[in-house]
C-alpha positions as a printed Julia matrix, in Angstrom:
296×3 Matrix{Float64}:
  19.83   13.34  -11.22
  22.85   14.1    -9.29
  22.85   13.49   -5.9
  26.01   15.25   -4.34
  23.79   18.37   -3.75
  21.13   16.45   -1.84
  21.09   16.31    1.89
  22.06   13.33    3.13
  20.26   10.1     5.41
  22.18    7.74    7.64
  19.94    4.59    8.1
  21.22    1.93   11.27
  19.5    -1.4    11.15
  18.87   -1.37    6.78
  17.12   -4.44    7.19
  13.59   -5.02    5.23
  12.16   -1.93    6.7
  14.85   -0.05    5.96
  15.16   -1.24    2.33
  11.24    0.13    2.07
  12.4     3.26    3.19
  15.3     3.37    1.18
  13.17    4.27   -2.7
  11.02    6.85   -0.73
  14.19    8.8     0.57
  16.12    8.86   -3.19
  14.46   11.26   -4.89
  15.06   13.8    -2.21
  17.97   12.54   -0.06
  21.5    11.03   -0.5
  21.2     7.52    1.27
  24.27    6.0     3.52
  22.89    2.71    4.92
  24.54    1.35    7.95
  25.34   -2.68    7.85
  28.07   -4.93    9.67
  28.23   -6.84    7.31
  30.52   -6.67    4.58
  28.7    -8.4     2.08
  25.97   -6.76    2.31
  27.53   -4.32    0.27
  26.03   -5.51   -3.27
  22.51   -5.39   -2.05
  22.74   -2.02   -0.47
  24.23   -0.04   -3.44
  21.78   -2.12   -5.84
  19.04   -0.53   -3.63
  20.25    2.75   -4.69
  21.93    3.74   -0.84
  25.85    4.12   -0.29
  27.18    0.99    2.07
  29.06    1.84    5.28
  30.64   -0.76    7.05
  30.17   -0.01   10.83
  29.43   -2.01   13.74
  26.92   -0.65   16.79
  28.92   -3.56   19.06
  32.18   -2.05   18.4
  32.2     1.72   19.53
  35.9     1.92   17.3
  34.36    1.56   14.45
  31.56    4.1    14.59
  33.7     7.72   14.73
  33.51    8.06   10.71
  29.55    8.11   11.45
  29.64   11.0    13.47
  29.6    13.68   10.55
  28.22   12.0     7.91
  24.57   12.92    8.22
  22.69   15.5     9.35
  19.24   13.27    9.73
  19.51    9.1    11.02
  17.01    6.73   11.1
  17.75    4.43   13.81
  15.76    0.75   13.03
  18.57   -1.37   14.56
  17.21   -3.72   17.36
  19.31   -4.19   20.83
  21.43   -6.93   21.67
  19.48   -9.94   22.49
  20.95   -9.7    26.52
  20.78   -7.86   28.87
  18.8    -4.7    30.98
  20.97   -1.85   28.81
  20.79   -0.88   24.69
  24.53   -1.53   24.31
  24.32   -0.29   21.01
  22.11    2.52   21.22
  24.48    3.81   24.16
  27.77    3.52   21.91
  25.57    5.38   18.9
  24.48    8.38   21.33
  28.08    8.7    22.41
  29.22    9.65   18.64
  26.17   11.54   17.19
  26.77   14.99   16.24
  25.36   18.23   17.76
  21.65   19.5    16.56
  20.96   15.97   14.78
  17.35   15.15   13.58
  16.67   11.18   14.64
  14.11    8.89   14.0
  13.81    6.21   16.6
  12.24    2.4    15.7
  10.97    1.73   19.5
   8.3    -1.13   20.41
   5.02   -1.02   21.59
   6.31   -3.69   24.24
   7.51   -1.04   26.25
   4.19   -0.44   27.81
   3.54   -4.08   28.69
   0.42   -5.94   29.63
  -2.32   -3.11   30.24
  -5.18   -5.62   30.08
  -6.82   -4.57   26.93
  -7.01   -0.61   27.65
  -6.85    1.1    24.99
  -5.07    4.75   25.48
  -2.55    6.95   23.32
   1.11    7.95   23.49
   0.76    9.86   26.98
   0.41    6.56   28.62
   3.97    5.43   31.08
   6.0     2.48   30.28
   5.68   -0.36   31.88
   7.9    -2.87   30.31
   7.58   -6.84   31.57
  10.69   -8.39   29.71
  14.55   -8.2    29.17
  13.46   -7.27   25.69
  11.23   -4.29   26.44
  13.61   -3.01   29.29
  15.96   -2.6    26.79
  14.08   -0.42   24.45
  12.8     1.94   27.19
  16.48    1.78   28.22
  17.48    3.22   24.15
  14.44    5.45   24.3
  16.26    7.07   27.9
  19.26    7.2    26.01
  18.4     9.1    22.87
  16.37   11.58   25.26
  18.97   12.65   27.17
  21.33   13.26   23.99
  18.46   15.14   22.72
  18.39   17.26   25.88
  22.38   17.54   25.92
  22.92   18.28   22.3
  20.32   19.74   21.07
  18.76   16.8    18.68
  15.07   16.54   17.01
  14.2    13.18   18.3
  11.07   10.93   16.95
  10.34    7.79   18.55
   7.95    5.26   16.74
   6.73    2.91   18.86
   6.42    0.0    16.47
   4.34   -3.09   16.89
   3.7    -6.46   15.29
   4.81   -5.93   11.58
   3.18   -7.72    8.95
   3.3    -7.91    5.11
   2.81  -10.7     1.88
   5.97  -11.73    2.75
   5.8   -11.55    6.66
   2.43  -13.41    7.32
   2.66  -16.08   10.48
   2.27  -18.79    7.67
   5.03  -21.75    8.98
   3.25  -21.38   12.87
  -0.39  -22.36   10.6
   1.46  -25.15    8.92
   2.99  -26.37   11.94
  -0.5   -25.95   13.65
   0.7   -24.27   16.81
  -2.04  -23.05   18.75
  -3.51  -19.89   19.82
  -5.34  -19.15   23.15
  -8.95  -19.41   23.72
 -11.58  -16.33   22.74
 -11.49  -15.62   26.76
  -8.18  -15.72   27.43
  -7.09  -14.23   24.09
  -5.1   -10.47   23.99
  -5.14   -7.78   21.94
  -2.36   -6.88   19.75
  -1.37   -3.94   17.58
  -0.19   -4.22   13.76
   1.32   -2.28   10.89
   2.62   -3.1     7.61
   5.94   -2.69    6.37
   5.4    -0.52    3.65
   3.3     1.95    6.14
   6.15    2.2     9.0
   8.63    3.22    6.09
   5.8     5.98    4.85
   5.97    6.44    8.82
   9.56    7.34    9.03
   9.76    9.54    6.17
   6.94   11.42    7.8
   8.56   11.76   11.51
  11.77   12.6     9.45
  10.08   15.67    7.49
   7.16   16.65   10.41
   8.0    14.8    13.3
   7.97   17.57   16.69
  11.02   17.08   18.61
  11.15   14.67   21.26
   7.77   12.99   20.49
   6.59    9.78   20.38
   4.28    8.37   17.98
   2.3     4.95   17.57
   3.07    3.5    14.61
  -0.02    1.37   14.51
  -2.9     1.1    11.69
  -6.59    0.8    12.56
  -6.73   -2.8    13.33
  -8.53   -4.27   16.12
  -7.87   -8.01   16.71
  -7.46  -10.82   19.27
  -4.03  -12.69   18.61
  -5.78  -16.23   17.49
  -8.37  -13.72   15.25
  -5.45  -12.09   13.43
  -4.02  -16.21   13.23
  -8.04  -17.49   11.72
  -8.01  -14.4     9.62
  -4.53  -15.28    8.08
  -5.33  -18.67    8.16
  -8.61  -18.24    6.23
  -6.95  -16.13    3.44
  -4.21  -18.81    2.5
  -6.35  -21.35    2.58
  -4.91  -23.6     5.79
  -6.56  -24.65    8.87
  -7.36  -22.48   11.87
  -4.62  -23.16   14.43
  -6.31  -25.02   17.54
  -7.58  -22.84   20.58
  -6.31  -23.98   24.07
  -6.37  -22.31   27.54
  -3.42  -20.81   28.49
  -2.15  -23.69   30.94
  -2.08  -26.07   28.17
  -0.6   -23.72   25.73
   2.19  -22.85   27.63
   3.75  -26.01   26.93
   3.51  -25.93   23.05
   4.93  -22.41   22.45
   8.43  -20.6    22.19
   9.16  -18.43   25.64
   8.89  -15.38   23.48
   6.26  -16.47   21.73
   4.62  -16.6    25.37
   5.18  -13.49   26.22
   3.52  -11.8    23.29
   0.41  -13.82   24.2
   0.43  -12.64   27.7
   0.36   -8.65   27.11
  -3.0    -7.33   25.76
  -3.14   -3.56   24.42
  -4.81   -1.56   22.26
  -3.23    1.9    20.89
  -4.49    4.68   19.04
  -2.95    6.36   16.01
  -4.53   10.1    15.92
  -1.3    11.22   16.42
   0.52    9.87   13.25
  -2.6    10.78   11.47
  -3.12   14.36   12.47
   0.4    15.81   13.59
   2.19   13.7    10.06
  -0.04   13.57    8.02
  -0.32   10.12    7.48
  -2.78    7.8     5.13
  -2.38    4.61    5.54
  -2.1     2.14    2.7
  -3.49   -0.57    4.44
  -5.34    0.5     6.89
  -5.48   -2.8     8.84
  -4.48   -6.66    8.23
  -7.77   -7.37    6.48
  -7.2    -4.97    3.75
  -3.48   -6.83    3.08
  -5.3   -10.08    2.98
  -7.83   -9.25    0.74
  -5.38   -8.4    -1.79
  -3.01  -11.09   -1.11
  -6.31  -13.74   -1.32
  -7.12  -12.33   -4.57
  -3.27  -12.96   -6.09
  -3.01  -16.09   -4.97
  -6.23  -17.23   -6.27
  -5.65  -15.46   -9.54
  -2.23  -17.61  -10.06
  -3.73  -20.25   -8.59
């Protein structure tokens, strides 16, 4: 099939998500896939997308992007310092009037909210460089929305898992988890689902909305860890109070373990239409159990 004719996708950030997304957007779209990094190249065309070389850290090299897409999925991350989206800022600068764009937020932005669980009217309230940043992109996009007229979608993304993105080296290491009463509540989703997420917002997605891209499961932290744990066969990481954990885990590791939230999905569900594959971890690990013990 030829694909001159077909309208055409600009994806920022092609990274394992966006190689997901990449199979569900040929048979309808021509793909362009963003990377700074030149050889990169080979694995991007082999995907089936068209490789342009652009960098969102140097504003000179993103004019040519300005016109070649009417639709942009947007999964690059911010710089890693910081209390502004450098790169976000230099990509709203450049992108053209009446665009459609699909945002890859975090659900960090809302920080700790004890455990509540609540939907996508809730404020942010973010608690780290890292989550300032996003809710610094998401102010960004809005306003170039509001200027110019664009159909923005931000997903609100949390804790992405798949058979190939399972916390197995922190079981072998045996790094703990905290206790059952100290313990918080995180979100998931599986790769495969936040690519079937963005293809959604990108066809159905109301303009300037924002959508939890979350499935259905309901876990503690070290539950999700004993449930991964128990599938692959290792030990259960050790349980220890958060005083004496602090000392055995990576700062950023620390601050996942110290914001607890639960949040709904209607919205994903009933305004795009959305059926999840795997509608929580279990059902990955159920599948993954039963390969592993079938080569095994």
């Amino acid at each position: 099939m030829k694909k001159l004719g077909l309208p055409r996708v600009l994806i920022l950030g092609c990274g394992d998500v966006g190689l997901r997304l990449v199979p569900l957007l040929l048979p309808r779209y021509r793909v362009l896939a963003v990377t700074s990094n030149p050889e990169r190249r080979v694995e991007l065309r082999a995907a089936g997308a068209i490789p342009i070389v652009a960098d969102l850290d140097q504003p000179l090299t993103l004019g040519r992007l300005a016109r070649l897409a009417p639709t942009i999925v947007h999964l690059a991350p911010p710089q890693s310092d910081g209390r502004i989206d450098r790169r976000t800022r230099n990509l709203a600068a450049i992108l053209p009037e009446g665009a459609r764009l699909v945002y890859i937020s975090t659900t960090g932005v809302y920080g700790d909210c004890a455990g509540a669980s609540f939907d996508e009217t809730r404020r942010v309230n973010p608690q780290n460089a890292r989550a300032v940043r996003r809710v610094d992109a998401e102010t960004v996009l809005r306003a170039w929305a509001r200027r110019r007229h664009g159909k923005l979608s931000i997903l609100r993304v949390p804790g992405i898992y798949a058979a190939d993105r399972l916390p197995l080296e922190r079981l072998h290491k045996g790094l703990p988890a905290l206790v059952a009463q100290e313990d918080v509540h995180t979100n998931h989703i599986h790769a495969d689902d936040l690519a079937r997420i963005c293809l959604a917002a990108m066809r159905l997605g109301a303009p300037n909305r924002v959508y939890h891209a979350v499935d259905d499961t309901d876990l503690k932290m070290g539950d999700y860890f004993d449930a991964v744990a128990d599938a692959a066969g290792l030990s259960r990481p050790p349980r220890l109070p958060r005083s004496e954990l602090e000392r055995s885990v990576s700062p950023m590791m620390l601050s996942f373990m110290s914001e607890s939230r639960r949040l709904h999905n209607a919205r994903i569900k009933e305004e795009l239409g959305v059926r999840l594959r795997y509608p929580d971890v279990q059902s990955l690990l159920a599948r993954w159990q039963e390969q592993r013990l079938t080569k095994g």
